[in-house]
C-alpha positions, 0 to 999 in steps of 0.5 A: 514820519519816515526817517532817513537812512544813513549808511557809512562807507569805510575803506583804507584807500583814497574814496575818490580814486575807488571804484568799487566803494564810488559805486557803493555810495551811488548805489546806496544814494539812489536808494535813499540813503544819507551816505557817510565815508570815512577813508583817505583824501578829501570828500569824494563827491555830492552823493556823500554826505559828510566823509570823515578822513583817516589821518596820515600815520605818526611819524615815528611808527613809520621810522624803522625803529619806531616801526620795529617797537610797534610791531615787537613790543605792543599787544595786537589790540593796542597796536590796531588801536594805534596804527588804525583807529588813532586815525580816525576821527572822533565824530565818526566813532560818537556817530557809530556809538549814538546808533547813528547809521542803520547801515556800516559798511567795512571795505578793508579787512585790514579795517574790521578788527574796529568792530571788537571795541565794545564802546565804539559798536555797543548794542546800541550800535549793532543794531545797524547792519553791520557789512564786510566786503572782503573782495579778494582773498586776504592773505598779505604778502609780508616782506622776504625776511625771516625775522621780521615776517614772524615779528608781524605775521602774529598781527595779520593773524590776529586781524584776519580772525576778525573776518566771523566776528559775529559782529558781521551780519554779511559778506560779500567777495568778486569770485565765487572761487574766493568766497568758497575759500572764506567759507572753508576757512571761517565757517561763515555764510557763503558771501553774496559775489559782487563782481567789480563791472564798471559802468555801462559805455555806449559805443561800437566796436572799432575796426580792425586793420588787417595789417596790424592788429593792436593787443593791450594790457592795462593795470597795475605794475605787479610782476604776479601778473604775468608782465614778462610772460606777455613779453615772452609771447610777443617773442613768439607771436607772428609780426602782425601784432604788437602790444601795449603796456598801459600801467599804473604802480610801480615805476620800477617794475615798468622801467625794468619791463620797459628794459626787457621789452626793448629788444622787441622794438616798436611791437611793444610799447608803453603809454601813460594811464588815463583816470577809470571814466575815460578807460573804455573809450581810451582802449576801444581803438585797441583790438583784443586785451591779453590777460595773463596771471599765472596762479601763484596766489589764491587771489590769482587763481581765482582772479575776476579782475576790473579789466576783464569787465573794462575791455568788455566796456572797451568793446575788446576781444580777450586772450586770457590764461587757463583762470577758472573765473575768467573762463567762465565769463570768457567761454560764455560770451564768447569773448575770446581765445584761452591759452592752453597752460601758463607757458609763454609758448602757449600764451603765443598760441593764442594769440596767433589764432586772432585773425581779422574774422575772428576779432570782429565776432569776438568784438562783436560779443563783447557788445553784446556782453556789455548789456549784461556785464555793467555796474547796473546789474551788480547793482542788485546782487550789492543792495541783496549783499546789505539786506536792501531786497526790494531796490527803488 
């Protein structure tokens, strides 16, 4: 008799609005799998099975006194337990426990000292396939004081040397670059790179108008990532370009980018995001898409970021900074100029080599480069990344 396999999904976000895990689950559906999740919101579509939400936090931890006694006076463990697993739903513990699922997957390291409660993953348990997708590089950016950066720092810490718990039977990262890093510091296997592409779009690239030429940059609102420099750029880049703000995060940072910009009038503009199916297709009447991230952080200096492959799916050219990961993509397809430093003068530069020639041939290889950069052909490099070698 065949048995069905089960696999559980586990991520500290709303499953729903993350890409990465949504594809997990597709994936592992396809293949034949009875796929569980557990994770913030409500249940995130029929290739789920039964998904299992976390709990919002106790109100009294989240008040700063309660906050402060968490973090000061209760031991690591007890405080995992309490922050995280108190969150969780009994029935997926008793599933875990029973031996349930033959596959686990952990997509928030913030998540993975769970696998050190032995009456949670008792051998029973462990006899599944025990996954961590580390995705980028863990390191938190813990708030500016002093004081309460030592109070908390101990228990990121502690959690991180979770991440070669021998619990763990694989890894997977969305760099190569970040996976070395993993393997100095650990010493675990080298993790197996899935890299974030989104589905494949079938569309052609659009015109470009020789009066205007339209650049673009779409995701989160996080200073890191080279916001103000862009601005900068637009300063000196000619009057044939303006560029476009699509930002998602902090309104803040947006109303404070928006205020910086508004000496450049109209050649900087901003507009409202659209959901993730309809990205490519919303950037597509755009010409090239400029990324940016100086490296002030390992994640950034081995960035491989959903937009590169979504302006890819965009049929866009790319102007991007000296990042070692995107280059690689960047100068193989032949996508786009790269900017000779982080400098906001040679970020200009770069972008005063687009010309209307030159952005239809970029334009015209990131058609080409659509084919190959897909969620279809990471597929594999996933269902390798779980143990699966032989995909339906």
């Amino acid at each position: 008799m065949t048995v069905t396999p089960r696999a559980l999904v586990i991520v500290l976000t709303d499953v729903a609005n993350d890409p990465r895990v949504r594809r997990q689950i597709r994936w592992l559906a396809d293949e034949g799998y009875v796929v569980d999740s557990l994770g913030f919101g409500d249940k995130p579509g029929t290739e789920v099975g039964d998904h299992f939400a976390i709990a919002a936090d106790s109100p009294w931890t989240t008040r700063r006194f309660g906050h402060a006694v968490v973090h000061s006076l209760i031991p690591f463990r007890l405080r995992f337990r309490l922050l995280a697993e108190s969150r969780f739903p009994s029935e997926v513990a008793k599933r875990v426990s029973s031996g349930y699922y033959s596959l686990i997957i952990f997509n928030d390291t913030h998540l993975i000292p769970w696998v050190a409660n032995s009456a949670v993953f008792n051998a029973k348990s462990r006899e599944a396939r025990i996954h961590l997708d580390l995705h980028e590089y863990f390191a938190p950016q813990l708030p500016g004081s002093s004081l309460w950066r030592r109070i908390i720092r101990g228990y990121y810490a502690w959690g991180r040397d979770f991440i070669n718990h021998s619990a763990y039977d694989s890894h997977s990262v969305v760099a190569g670059g970040i996976g070395d890093l993993y393997v100095s510091e650990f010493g675990i296997s080298r993790p197996t790179v899935v890299r974030n592409c989104p589905p494949f779009v079938d569309q052609q690239p659009s015109e470009v108008s020789p009066d205007r030429i339209k650049l673009i940059h779409h995701g989160g609102a996080a200073w890191p990532r080279g916001l103000k420099q862009m601005v900068d750029a637009m300063r000196l880049a000619d009057d044939r370009f303006d560029l476009t703000f699509m930002l998602v995060g902090s309104q803040p940072v947006i109303r404070e980018l928006m205020k910086y910009a508004e000496p450049l009038g109209d050649r900087v503009r901003f507009v409202d995001a659209v959901p993730m199916v309809e990205l490519a297709t919303e950037i597509n009447k755009y010409d090239a898409e400029v990324m940016f991230f100086p490296p002030v952080t390992e994640n950034l200096r081995f960035a491989l970021p959903n937009k590169l492959f979504e302006s890819v799916q965009g049929r866009l050219a790319t102007v991007i900074g000296p990042t070692p990961t995107m280059m690689e993509i960047v100068d193989e397809f032949g996508l786009g100029p790269v900017a000779q430093s982080w400098t906001a003068q040679d970020l200009a530069v770069a972008i005063n080599s687009l010309t209307v020639d030159n952005i239809r041939e970029y334009k015209s290889a990131a058609h080409r480069a659509a084919a190959v950069l897909n969620a279809t052909n990471e597929k594999a490099a996933f269902l390798r990344s779980v143990g699966i070698e032989s995909p339906r």
